[in-house]
C-alpha positions as CSV (number, residue, x, y, z in Angstrom):
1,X,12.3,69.3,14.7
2,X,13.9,66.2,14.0
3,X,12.5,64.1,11.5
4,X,11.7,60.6,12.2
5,X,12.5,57.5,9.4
6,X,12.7,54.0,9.3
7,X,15.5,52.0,7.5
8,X,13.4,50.6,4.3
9,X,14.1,47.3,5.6
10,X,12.5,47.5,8.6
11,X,9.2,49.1,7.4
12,X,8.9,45.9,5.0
13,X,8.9,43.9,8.0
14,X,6.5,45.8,9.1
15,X,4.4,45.1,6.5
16,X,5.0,41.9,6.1
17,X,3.7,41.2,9.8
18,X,0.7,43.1,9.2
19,X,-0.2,41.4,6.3
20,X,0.6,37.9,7.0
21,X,-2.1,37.0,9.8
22,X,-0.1,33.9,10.6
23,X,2.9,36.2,12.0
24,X,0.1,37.9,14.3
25,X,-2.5,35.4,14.7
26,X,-1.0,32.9,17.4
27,X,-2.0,29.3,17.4
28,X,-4.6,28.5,19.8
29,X,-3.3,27.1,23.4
30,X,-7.0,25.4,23.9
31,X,-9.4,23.7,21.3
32,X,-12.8,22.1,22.3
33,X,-14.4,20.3,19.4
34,X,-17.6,19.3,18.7
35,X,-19.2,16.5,16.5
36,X,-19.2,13.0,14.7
37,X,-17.1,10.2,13.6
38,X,-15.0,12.6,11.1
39,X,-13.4,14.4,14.9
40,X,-14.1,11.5,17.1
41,X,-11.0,10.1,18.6
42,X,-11.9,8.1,21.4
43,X,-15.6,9.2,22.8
44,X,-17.4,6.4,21.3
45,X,-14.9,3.7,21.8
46,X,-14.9,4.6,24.8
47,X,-18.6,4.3,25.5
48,X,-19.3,1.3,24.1
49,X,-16.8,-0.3,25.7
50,X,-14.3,-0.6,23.2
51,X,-16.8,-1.9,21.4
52,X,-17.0,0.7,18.0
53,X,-15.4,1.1,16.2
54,X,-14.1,-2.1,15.7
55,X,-10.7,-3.0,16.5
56,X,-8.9,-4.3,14.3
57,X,-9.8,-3.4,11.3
58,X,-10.3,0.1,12.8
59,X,-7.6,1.8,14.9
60,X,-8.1,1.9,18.2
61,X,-10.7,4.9,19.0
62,X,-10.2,6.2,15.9
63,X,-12.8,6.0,12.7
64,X,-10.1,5.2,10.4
65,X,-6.6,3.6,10.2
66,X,-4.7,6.1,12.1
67,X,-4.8,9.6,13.5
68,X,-7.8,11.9,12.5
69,X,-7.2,15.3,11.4
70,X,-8.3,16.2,15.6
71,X,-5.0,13.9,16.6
72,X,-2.8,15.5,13.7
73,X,-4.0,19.2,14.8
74,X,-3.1,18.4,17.8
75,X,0.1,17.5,17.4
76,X,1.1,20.3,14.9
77,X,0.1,22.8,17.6
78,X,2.2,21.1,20.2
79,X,-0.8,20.7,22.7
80,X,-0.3,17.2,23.1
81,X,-3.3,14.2,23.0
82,X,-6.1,15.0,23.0
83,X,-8.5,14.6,25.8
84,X,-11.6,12.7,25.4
85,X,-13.8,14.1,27.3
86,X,-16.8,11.9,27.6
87,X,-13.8,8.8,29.1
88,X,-12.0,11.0,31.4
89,X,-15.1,13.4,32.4
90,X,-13.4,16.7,32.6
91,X,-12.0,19.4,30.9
92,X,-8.0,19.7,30.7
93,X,-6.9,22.2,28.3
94,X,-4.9,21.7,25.2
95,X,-7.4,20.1,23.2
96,X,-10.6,19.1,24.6
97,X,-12.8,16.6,22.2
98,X,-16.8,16.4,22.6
99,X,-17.2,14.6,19.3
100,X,-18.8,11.4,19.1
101,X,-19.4,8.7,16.1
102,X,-22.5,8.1,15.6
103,X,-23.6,11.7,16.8
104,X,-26.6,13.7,14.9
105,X,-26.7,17.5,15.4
106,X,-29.8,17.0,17.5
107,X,-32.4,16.5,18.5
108,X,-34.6,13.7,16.7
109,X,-37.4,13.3,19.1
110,X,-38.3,9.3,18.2
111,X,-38.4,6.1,19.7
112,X,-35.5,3.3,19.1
113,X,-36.4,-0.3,20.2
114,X,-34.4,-1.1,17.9
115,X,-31.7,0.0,20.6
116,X,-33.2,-1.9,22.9
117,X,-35.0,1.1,25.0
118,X,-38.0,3.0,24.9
119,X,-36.4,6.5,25.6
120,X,-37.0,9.0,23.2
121,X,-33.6,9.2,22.1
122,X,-32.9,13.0,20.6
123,X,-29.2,12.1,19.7
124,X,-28.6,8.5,18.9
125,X,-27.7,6.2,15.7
126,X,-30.3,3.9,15.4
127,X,-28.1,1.3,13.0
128,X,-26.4,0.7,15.9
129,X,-28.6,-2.4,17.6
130,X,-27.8,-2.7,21.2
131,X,-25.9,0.2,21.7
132,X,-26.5,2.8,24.2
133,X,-27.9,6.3,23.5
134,X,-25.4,8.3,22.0
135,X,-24.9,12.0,22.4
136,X,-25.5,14.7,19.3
137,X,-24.9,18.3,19.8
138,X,-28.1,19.3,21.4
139,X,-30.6,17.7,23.2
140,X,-31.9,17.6,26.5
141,X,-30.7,15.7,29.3
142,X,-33.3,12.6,29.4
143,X,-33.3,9.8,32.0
144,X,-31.0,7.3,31.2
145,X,-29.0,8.8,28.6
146,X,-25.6,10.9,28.4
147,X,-25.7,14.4,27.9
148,X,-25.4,15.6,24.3
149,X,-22.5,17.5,23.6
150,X,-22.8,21.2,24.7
151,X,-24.8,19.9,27.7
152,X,-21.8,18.3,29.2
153,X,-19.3,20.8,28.5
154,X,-21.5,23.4,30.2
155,X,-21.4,20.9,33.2
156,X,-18.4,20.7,32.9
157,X,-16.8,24.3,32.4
158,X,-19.2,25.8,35.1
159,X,-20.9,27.1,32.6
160,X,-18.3,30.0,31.4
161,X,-16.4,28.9,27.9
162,X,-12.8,30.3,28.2
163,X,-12.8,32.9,25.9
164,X,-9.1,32.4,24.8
165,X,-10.0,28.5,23.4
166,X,-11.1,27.9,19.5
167,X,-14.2,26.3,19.3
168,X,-14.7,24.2,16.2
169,X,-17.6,22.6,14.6
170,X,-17.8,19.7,12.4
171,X,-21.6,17.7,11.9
172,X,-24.5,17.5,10.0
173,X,-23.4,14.2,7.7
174,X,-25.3,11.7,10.0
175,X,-28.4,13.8,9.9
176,X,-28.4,13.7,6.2
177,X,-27.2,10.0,5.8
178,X,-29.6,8.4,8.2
179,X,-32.3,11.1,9.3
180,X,-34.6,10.1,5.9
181,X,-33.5,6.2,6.7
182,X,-34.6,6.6,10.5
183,X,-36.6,9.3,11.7
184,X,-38.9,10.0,8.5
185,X,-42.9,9.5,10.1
186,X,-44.6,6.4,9.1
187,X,-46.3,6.5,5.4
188,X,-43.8,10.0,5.2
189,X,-40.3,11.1,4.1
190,X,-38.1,13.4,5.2
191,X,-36.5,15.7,2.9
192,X,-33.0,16.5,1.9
193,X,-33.8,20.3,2.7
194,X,-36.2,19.4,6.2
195,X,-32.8,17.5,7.3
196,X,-30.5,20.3,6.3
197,X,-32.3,23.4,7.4
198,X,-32.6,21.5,10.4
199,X,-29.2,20.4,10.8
200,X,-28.2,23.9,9.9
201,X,-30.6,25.3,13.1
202,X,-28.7,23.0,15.5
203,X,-25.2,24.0,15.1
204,X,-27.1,27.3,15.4
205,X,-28.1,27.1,18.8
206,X,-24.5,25.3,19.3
207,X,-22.5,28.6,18.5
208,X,-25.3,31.2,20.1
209,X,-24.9,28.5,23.7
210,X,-21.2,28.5,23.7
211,X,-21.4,32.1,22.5
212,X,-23.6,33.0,26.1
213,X,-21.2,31.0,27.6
214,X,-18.3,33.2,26.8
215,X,-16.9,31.7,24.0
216,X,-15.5,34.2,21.4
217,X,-13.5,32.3,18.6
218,X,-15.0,29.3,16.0
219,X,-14.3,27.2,13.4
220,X,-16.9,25.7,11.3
221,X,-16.0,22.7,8.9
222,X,-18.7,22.5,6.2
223,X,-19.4,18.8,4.8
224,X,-17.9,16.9,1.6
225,X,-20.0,16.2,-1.0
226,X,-21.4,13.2,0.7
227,X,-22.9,11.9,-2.2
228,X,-18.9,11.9,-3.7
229,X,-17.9,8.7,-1.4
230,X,-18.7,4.8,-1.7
231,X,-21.6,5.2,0.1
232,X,-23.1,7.7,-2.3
233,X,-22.2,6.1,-4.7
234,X,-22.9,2.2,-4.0
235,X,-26.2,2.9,-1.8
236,X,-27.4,4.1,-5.5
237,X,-27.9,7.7,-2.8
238,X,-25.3,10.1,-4.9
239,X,-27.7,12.4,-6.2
240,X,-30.2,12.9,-3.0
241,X,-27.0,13.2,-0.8
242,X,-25.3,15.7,-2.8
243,X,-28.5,18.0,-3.0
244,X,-28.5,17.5,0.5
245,X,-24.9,18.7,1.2
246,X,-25.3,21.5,-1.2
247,X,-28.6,22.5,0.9
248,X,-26.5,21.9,4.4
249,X,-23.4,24.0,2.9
250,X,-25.6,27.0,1.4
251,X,-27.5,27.3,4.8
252,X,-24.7,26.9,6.8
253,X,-22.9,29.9,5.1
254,X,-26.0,32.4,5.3
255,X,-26.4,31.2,9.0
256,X,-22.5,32.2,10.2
257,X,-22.7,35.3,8.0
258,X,-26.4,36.1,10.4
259,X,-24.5,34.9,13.8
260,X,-21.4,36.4,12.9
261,X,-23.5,39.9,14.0
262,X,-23.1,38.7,17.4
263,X,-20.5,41.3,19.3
264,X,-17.1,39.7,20.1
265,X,-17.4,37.0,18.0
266,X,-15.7,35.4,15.4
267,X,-16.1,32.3,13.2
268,X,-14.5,31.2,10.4
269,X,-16.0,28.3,8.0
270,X,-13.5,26.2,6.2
271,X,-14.7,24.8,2.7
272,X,-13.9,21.2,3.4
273,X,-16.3,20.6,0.3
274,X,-14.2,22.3,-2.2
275,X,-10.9,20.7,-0.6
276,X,-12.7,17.0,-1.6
277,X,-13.8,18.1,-4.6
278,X,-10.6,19.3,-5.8
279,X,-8.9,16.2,-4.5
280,X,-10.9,13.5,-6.0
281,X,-10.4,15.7,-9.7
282,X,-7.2,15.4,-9.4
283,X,-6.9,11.7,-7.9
284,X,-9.4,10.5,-10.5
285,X,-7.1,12.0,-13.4
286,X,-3.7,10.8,-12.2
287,X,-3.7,9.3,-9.0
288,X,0.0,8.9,-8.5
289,X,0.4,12.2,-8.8
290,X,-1.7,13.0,-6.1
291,X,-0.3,10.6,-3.1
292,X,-2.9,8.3,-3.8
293,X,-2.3,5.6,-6.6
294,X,-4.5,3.3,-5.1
295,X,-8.1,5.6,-5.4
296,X,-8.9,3.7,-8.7
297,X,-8.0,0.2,-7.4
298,X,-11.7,-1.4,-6.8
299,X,-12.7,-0.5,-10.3
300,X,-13.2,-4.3,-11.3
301,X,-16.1,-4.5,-8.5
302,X,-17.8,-1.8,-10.0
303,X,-15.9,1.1,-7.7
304,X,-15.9,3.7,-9.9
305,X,-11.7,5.9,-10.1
306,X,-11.1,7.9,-7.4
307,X,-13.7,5.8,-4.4
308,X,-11.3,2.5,-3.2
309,X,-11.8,2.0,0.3
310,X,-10.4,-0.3,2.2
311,X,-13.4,-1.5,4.9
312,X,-17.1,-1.8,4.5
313,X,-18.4,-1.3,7.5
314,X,-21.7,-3.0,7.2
315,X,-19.9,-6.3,6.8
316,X,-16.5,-5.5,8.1
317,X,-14.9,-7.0,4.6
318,X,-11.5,-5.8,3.8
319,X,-10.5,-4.7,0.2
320,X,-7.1,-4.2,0.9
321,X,-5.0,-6.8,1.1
322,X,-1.5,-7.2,3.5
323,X,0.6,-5.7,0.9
324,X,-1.5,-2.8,0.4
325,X,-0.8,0.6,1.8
326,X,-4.3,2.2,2.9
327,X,-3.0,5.4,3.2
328,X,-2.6,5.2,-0.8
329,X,-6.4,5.5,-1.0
330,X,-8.5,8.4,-0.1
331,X,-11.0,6.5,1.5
332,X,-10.9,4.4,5.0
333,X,-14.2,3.0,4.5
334,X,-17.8,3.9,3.1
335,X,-17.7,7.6,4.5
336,X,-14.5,8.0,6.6
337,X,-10.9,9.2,5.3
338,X,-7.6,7.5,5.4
339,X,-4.9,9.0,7.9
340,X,-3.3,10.4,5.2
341,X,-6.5,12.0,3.5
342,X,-7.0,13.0,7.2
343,X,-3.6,15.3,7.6
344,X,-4.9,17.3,4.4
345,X,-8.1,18.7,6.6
346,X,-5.3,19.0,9.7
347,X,-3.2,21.2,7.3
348,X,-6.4,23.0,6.7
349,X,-7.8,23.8,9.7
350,X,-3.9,24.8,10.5
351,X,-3.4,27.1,7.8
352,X,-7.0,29.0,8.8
353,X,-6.1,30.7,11.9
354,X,-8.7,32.9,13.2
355,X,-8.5,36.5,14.0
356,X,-9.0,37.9,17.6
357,X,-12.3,39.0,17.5
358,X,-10.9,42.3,18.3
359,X,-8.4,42.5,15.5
360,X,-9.6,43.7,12.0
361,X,-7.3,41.9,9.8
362,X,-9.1,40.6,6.7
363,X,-7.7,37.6,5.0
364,X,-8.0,34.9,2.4
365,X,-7.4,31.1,2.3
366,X,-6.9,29.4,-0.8
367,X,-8.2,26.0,-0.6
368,X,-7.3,25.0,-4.2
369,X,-4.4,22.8,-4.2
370,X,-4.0,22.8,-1.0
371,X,-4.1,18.6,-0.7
372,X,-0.9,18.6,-2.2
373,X,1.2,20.6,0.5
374,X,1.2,17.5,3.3
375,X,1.5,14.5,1.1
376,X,5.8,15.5,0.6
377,X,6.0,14.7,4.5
378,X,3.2,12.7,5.5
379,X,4.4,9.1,7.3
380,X,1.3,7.0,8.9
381,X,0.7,7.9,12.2
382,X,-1.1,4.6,13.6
């Protein structure tokens, strides 16, 4: 019998496309995202009229000054712009956006006059006086308000979630910023780990509905350290919010590692915290060297290194001048990123492709570092 050999050359390429997941995993042809402000790129603009976010300062639709990390993901996987679901009312492939500003993970089962309504809103922002109700991820359908998130897409899908599209997950930041604020009971607070766990239960229920639905791939963005931005850190909140986070984060791990028993399912979680943390270390000790040499510019208004932002949304001041380049700071405003900080989460959620829930490739994604790899050819999208 003849024996059978390779050349040596051809087994390493072999083995180099079995070990490198991104010569086998194939970007995904369909994305439906879910969420808040940080994914929102044209959902709440569009339902308020063009009202929020403000424009200028803000970019039209967008909660920064430029593409979010959605728009820029979009791009780098060639699947055009992305379609705003609650404007055009449909789902049309490529990349599908649910996300809202504004949204909780739902539901909050209070009142808002301040919102001008006596509904019990289970989704909405009540900071925002005179606004509609805004959807959340969950929450029933209630007269007079828009379906929350996953109740609209299972209207409009028919109810079946195509099971080749990547389903990804980014909220729980306005639960923990304004749920204690808000929705605490009279004479009562809310606590840091009531908001998280809770948080934590609705995105829950988001995977295990899409799951039913048919959906089989998912990416889960945990949250920054929110208590590391200018709002943490000017609303005197840094310490409450980052227990919080760290509550959100740790519960939002065990949960995927429980759901993740579910047959023909897989979900990924990408450790936005540990990208932010990473970043504003480095910013903080030499900002130029990061891309960002303006992070340390508002430290003469008591802004401590690393936090300059640009826009304070409460008022709608701007601390940047005309000469100054916001893209040289990490943050847009109290919360949200600049464009630029924004293409660092795109090259993440790029770079952590998910297996087919059939194949059992195991992988590893360093996140340590990985700030720097966009900043070389980043130019401002606006």
């Amino acid at each position: 019998m003849k024996n059978f050999s390779l050349p040596t050359f051809h087994i390493c390429l072999i083995l180099l496309v079995l070990l490198d997941p991104s010569r086998v995993i194939a970007s995904p042809t369909h994305m439906i995202v879910f969420g808040d402000s940080l994914s929102d790129t044209g959902n709440m603009f569009s339902l308020s009229s063009g009202a929020l976010p403000p424009s200028p300062p803000y970019a039209a639709g967008k909660f920064s000054n430029g593409l979010n990390w959605v728009d820029q993901v979009a791009a780098d996987y060639a699947l055009g712009v992305p379609n705003n679901v609650y404007s055009s009312g449909a789902l049309a492939g490529g990349v599908d956006n649910l996300a809202i500003g504004g949204a909780y993970t739902g539901p909050w089962l209070l009142d808002f006059p301040s919102l001008g309504t006596t509904l019990s809103s289970r989704n909405s922002n009540d900071s925002l006086a005179g606004a509609p109700v805004f959807p959340g991820l969950q929450g029933e359908a209630l007269s007079g308000a828009v379906l929350s998130q996953v109740e609209l897409f299972n209207l409009l899908s028919g109810g079946t979630a195509p099971s080749d599209a990547r389903y990804t997950i980014w909220a729980g930041a306005n639960d923990l910023i304004f749920a204690p604020k808000f929705f605490s009971p009279a004479g009562d607070t809310l606590t840091s780990s009531d908001v998280a766990a809770s948080a934590v239960t609705n995105i829950r229920m988001t995977i295990e509905d899409l799951a039913a639905m048919g959906a089989e791939e998912f990416l889960i963005l945990n949250l920054p350290d929110l208590g590391s931005t200018p709002f943490g850190i000017l609303s005197g909140r840094a310490a409450e919010l980052a227990a919080g986070t760290d509550l959100f984060n740790t519960g939002l791990e065990k949960m995927i590692a429980d759901v993740s028993a579910i047959p023909g399912i897989e979900i990924t979680l990408l450790d936005i915290h540990t990208m932010f943390s990473d970043l504003l270390t480095a910013a903080i000790a030499d900002p130029a060297a990061t891309g960002f040499p303006d992070a340390g510019a508002l430290t003469s208004l008591g802004v401590p290194p690393g936090f300059a932002f640009c826009i304070d949304q409460t008022t709608l001041r701007n601390f940047c001048t005309p000469g100054d380049d916001p893209n040289d700071r990490i943050f847009w405003d109290l919360v949200h990123p600049t464009a630029r900080t924004y293409s660092l989460i795109a090259d993440a959620v790029v770079k952590t492709d998910i297996p087919e829930p059939t194949t059992l490739l195991l992988f590893g994604f360093g996140l340590v570092g990985l700030g720097f790899i966009r900043l070389g050819r980043f130019k401002p999208r606006l």
